[in-house]
ZADREN-243051 format. One record per residue (C-alpha): x, y, z. Coordinates in nm, 4 decimals, decimal comma. Each point is the difference from the previous one (the first is absolute). Layout:
# residues N
          x          y          z
          X          Y          Z
...
This chain:
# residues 241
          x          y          z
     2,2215    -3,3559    -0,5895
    -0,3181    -0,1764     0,0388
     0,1820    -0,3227     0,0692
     0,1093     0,2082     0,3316
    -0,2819     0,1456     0,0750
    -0,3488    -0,1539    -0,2007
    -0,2165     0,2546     0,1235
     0,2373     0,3124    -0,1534
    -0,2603     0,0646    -0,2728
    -0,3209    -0,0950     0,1743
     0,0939     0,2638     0,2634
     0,1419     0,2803    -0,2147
    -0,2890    -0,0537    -0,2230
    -0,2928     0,0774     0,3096
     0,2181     0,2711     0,1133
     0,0206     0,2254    -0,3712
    -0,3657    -0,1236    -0,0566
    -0,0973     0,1549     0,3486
     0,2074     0,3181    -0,1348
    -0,2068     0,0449    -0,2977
    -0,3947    -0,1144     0,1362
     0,0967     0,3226     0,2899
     0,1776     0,2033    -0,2701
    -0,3507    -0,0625    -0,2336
    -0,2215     0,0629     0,3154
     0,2025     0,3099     0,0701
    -0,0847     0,1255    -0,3296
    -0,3249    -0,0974    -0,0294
    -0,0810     0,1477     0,3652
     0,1241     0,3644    -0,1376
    -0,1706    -0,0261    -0,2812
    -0,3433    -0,0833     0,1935
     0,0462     0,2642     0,2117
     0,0532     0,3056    -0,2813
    -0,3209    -0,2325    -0,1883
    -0,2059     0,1494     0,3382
     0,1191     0,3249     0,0638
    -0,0537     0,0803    -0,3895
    -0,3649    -0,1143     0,0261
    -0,0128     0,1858     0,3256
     0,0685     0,2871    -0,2053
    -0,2380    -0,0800    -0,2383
    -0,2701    -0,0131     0,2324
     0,0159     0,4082     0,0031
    -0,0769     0,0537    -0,3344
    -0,2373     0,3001     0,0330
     0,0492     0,0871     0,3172
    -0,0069     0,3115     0,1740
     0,3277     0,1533     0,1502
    -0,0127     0,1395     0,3446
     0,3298     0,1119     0,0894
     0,1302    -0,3818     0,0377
    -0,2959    -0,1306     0,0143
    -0,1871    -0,1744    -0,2928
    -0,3841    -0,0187     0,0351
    -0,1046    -0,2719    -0,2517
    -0,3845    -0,0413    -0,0946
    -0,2163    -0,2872     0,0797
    -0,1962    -0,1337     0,2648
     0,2871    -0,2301     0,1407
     0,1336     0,0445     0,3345
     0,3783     0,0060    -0,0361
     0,2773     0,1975     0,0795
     0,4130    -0,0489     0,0082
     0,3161     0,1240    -0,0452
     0,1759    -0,0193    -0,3608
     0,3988     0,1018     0,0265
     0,1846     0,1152    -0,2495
     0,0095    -0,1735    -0,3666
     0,1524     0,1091    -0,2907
     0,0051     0,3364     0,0737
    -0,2768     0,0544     0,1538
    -0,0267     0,1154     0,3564
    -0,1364    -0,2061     0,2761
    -0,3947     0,0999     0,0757
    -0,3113    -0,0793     0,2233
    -0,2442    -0,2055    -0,2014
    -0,3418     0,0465     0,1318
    -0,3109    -0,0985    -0,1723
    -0,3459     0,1722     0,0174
    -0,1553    -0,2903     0,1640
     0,2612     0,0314     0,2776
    -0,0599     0,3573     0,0527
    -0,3925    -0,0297     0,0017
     0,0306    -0,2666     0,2650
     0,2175     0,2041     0,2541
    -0,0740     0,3271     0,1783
     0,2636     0,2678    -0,0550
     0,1494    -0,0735     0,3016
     0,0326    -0,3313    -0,0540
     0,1754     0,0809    -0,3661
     0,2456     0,2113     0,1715
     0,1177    -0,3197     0,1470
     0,0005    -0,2096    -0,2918
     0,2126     0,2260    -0,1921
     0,2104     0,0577     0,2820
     0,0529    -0,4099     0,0305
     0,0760     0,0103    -0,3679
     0,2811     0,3075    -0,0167
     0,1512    -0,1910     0,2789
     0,0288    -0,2836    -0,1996
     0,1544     0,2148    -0,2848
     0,2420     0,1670     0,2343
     0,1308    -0,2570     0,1416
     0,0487    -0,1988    -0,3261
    -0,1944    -0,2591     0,0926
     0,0186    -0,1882    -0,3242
     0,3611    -0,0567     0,0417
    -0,0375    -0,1818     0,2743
    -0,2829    -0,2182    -0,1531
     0,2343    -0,0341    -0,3206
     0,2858    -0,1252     0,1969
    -0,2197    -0,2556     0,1794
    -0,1392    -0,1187    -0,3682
     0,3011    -0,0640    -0,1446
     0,1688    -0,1753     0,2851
    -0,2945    -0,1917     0,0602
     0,0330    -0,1054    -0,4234
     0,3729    -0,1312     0,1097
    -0,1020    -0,1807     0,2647
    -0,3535    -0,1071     0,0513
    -0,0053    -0,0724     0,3554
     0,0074     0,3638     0,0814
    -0,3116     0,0460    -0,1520
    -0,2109    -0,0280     0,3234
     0,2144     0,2803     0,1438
    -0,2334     0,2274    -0,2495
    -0,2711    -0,0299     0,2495
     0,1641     0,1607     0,2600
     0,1960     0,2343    -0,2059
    -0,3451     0,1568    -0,1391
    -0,1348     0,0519     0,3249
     0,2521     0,2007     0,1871
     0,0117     0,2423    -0,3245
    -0,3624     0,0492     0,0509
     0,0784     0,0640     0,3296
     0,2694     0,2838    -0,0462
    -0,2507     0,1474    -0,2484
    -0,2733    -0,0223     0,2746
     0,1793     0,1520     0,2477
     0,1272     0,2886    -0,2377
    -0,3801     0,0607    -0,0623
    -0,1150    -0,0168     0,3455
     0,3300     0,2358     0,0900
    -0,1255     0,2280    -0,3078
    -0,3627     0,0541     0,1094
     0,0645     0,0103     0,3864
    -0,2632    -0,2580     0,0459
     0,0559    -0,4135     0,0644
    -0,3524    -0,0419     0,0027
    -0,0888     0,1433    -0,3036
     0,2799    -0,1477    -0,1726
    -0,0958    -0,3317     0,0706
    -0,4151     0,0829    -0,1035
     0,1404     0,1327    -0,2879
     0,2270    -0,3111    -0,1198
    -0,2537    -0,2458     0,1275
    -0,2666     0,1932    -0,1917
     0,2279     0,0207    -0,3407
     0,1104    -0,3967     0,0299
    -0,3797    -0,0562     0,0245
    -0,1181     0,1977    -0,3048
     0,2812    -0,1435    -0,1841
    -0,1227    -0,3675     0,0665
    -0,3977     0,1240    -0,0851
     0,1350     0,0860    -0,3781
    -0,0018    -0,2337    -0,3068
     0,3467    -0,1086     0,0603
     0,0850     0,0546    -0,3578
     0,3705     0,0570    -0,0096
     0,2641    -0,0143     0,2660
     0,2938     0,1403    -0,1566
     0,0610     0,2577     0,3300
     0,3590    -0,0428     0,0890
    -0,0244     0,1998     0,3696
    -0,4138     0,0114     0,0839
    -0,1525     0,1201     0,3610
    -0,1911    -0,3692     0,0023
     0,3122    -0,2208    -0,0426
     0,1036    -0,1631     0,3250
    -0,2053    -0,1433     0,3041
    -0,2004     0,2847     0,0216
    -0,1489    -0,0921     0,3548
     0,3479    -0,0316     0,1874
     0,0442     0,3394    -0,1920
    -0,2979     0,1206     0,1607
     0,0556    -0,1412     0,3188
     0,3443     0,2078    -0,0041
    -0,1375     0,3200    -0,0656
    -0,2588    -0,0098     0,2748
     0,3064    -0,0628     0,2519
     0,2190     0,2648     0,1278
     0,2687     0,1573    -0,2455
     0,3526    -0,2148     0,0229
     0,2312     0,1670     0,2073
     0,3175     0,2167    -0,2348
    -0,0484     0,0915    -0,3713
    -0,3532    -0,0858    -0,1772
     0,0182    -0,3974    -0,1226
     0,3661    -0,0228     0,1590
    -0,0766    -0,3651     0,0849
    -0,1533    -0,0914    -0,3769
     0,2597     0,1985    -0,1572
     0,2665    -0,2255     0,1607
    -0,1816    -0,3378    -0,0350
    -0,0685     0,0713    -0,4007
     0,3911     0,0880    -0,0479
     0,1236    -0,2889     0,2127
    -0,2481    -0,2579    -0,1991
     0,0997     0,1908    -0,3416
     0,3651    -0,0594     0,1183
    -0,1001    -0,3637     0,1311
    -0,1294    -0,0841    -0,3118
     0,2577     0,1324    -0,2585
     0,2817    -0,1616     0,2412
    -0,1564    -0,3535    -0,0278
    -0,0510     0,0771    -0,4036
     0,3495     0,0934    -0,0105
     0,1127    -0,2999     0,1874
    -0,1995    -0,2384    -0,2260
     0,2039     0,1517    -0,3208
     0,3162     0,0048     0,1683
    -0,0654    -0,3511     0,1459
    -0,0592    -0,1560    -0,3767
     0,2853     0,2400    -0,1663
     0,2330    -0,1916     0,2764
    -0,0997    -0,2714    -0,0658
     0,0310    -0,0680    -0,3908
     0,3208     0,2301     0,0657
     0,0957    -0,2581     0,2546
    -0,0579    -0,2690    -0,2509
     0,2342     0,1449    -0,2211
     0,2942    -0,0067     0,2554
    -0,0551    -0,3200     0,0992
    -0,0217    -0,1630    -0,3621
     0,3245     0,2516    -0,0385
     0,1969    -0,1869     0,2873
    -0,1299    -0,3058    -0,1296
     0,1483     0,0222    -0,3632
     0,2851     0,1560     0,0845
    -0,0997     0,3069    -0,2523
């Protein structure tokens, strides 16, 4: 066989080891992203429940949206320092952003995008863009919610800048009001509403990039599974076997 073709082993070789570094990063990806939402979790250790909303203590501005995990149900997180720093009308919109984060199972989306992006690297950048138009479907869910562009985008400007004040101490938040280019956010909310159903336009560029992105993963798996299977054909035809 390798009198035929020298390269047989060489190239099967690359194309199993490329199987097993994306099956280990697949793994590993999962594993990193249950590792965050667990210490999400354990972030609200002695908080208080408010319906779905958990107000931790401290003098931290934060605030984001924890989904479901082992049982749990998805809630608000919301610290004290958050609260303190926004008027009431302004916290009406930053539990608004986070529900609609919740509702529309945001964290699937960023999941998806995680794991693709731990098959095939390249995708990574297409994060970036991802985060932003969920922040933007959020944003326009609060704005819709409160009746108010205006005072959704004081209130998300005002959040994202007493989140940046604090100590910085952990960022563990999977879904959080600051994530995102927060003055193209801004910018958006001081326009007029889009035209159809609140965040039409981010709700259809997050699923097409989610689908962009676990397309190209899928393609990079099938791509190397082809190829070592295509290696095995070839030193089949070649041996006779």
């Amino acid at each position: 066989m390798t009198t035929h073709w020298p390269a047989v082993l060489p190239v099967a070789g690359v194309a199993g080891a490329v199987l097993v570094v994306q099956a280990v990063r697949l793994v590993r990806a999962a594993r990193r992203h249950r590792a965050v939402l667990s210490r999400a979790w354990g972030l609200t250790e002695g908080a208080t429940a408010e319906g779905d909303v958990l107000v931790v203590p401290g003098a931290e501005a934060e605030a984001f949206a924890l989904p479901r995990h082992r049982g749990r149900a998805g809630r608000v997180v919301v610290t004290e320092g958050m609260l303190e720093s926004l008027e009431e009308s302004e916290c009406a919109v930053l539990l608004a952003h986070e529900r609609a984060h919740l509702r529309g199972r945001h964290h699937l989306f960023s999941a998806a995008a995680d794991l693709a992006a731990a098959v095939h690297p390249a995708l990574a950048r297409l994060r970036t863009g991802l985060e932003f138009h969920l922040e933007r479907w959020a944003d326009e869910a609060a704005a819709r919610s409160v009746s108010d562009r205006r005072l959704a985008a004081t209130a998300i400007a005002r959040a994202a800048l007493a989140g940046a004040a604090g100590p910085g101490g952990h960022r563990v938040r999977p879904l959080a009001v600051n994530a995102g280019p927060v003055p193209r956010r801004v910018q958006a909310l001081l326009l007029p509403a889009p035209a159809g159903p609140e965040g039409r336009g981010s709700r259809f560029a997050a699923a097409g990039l989610v689908a962009a992105v676990v397309a190209s993963a899928g393609l990079a798996v099938g791509l190397a599974y082809g190829l070592h299977e295509y290696v095995e054909y070839a030193a089949e035809a070649l041996t006779g076997r």
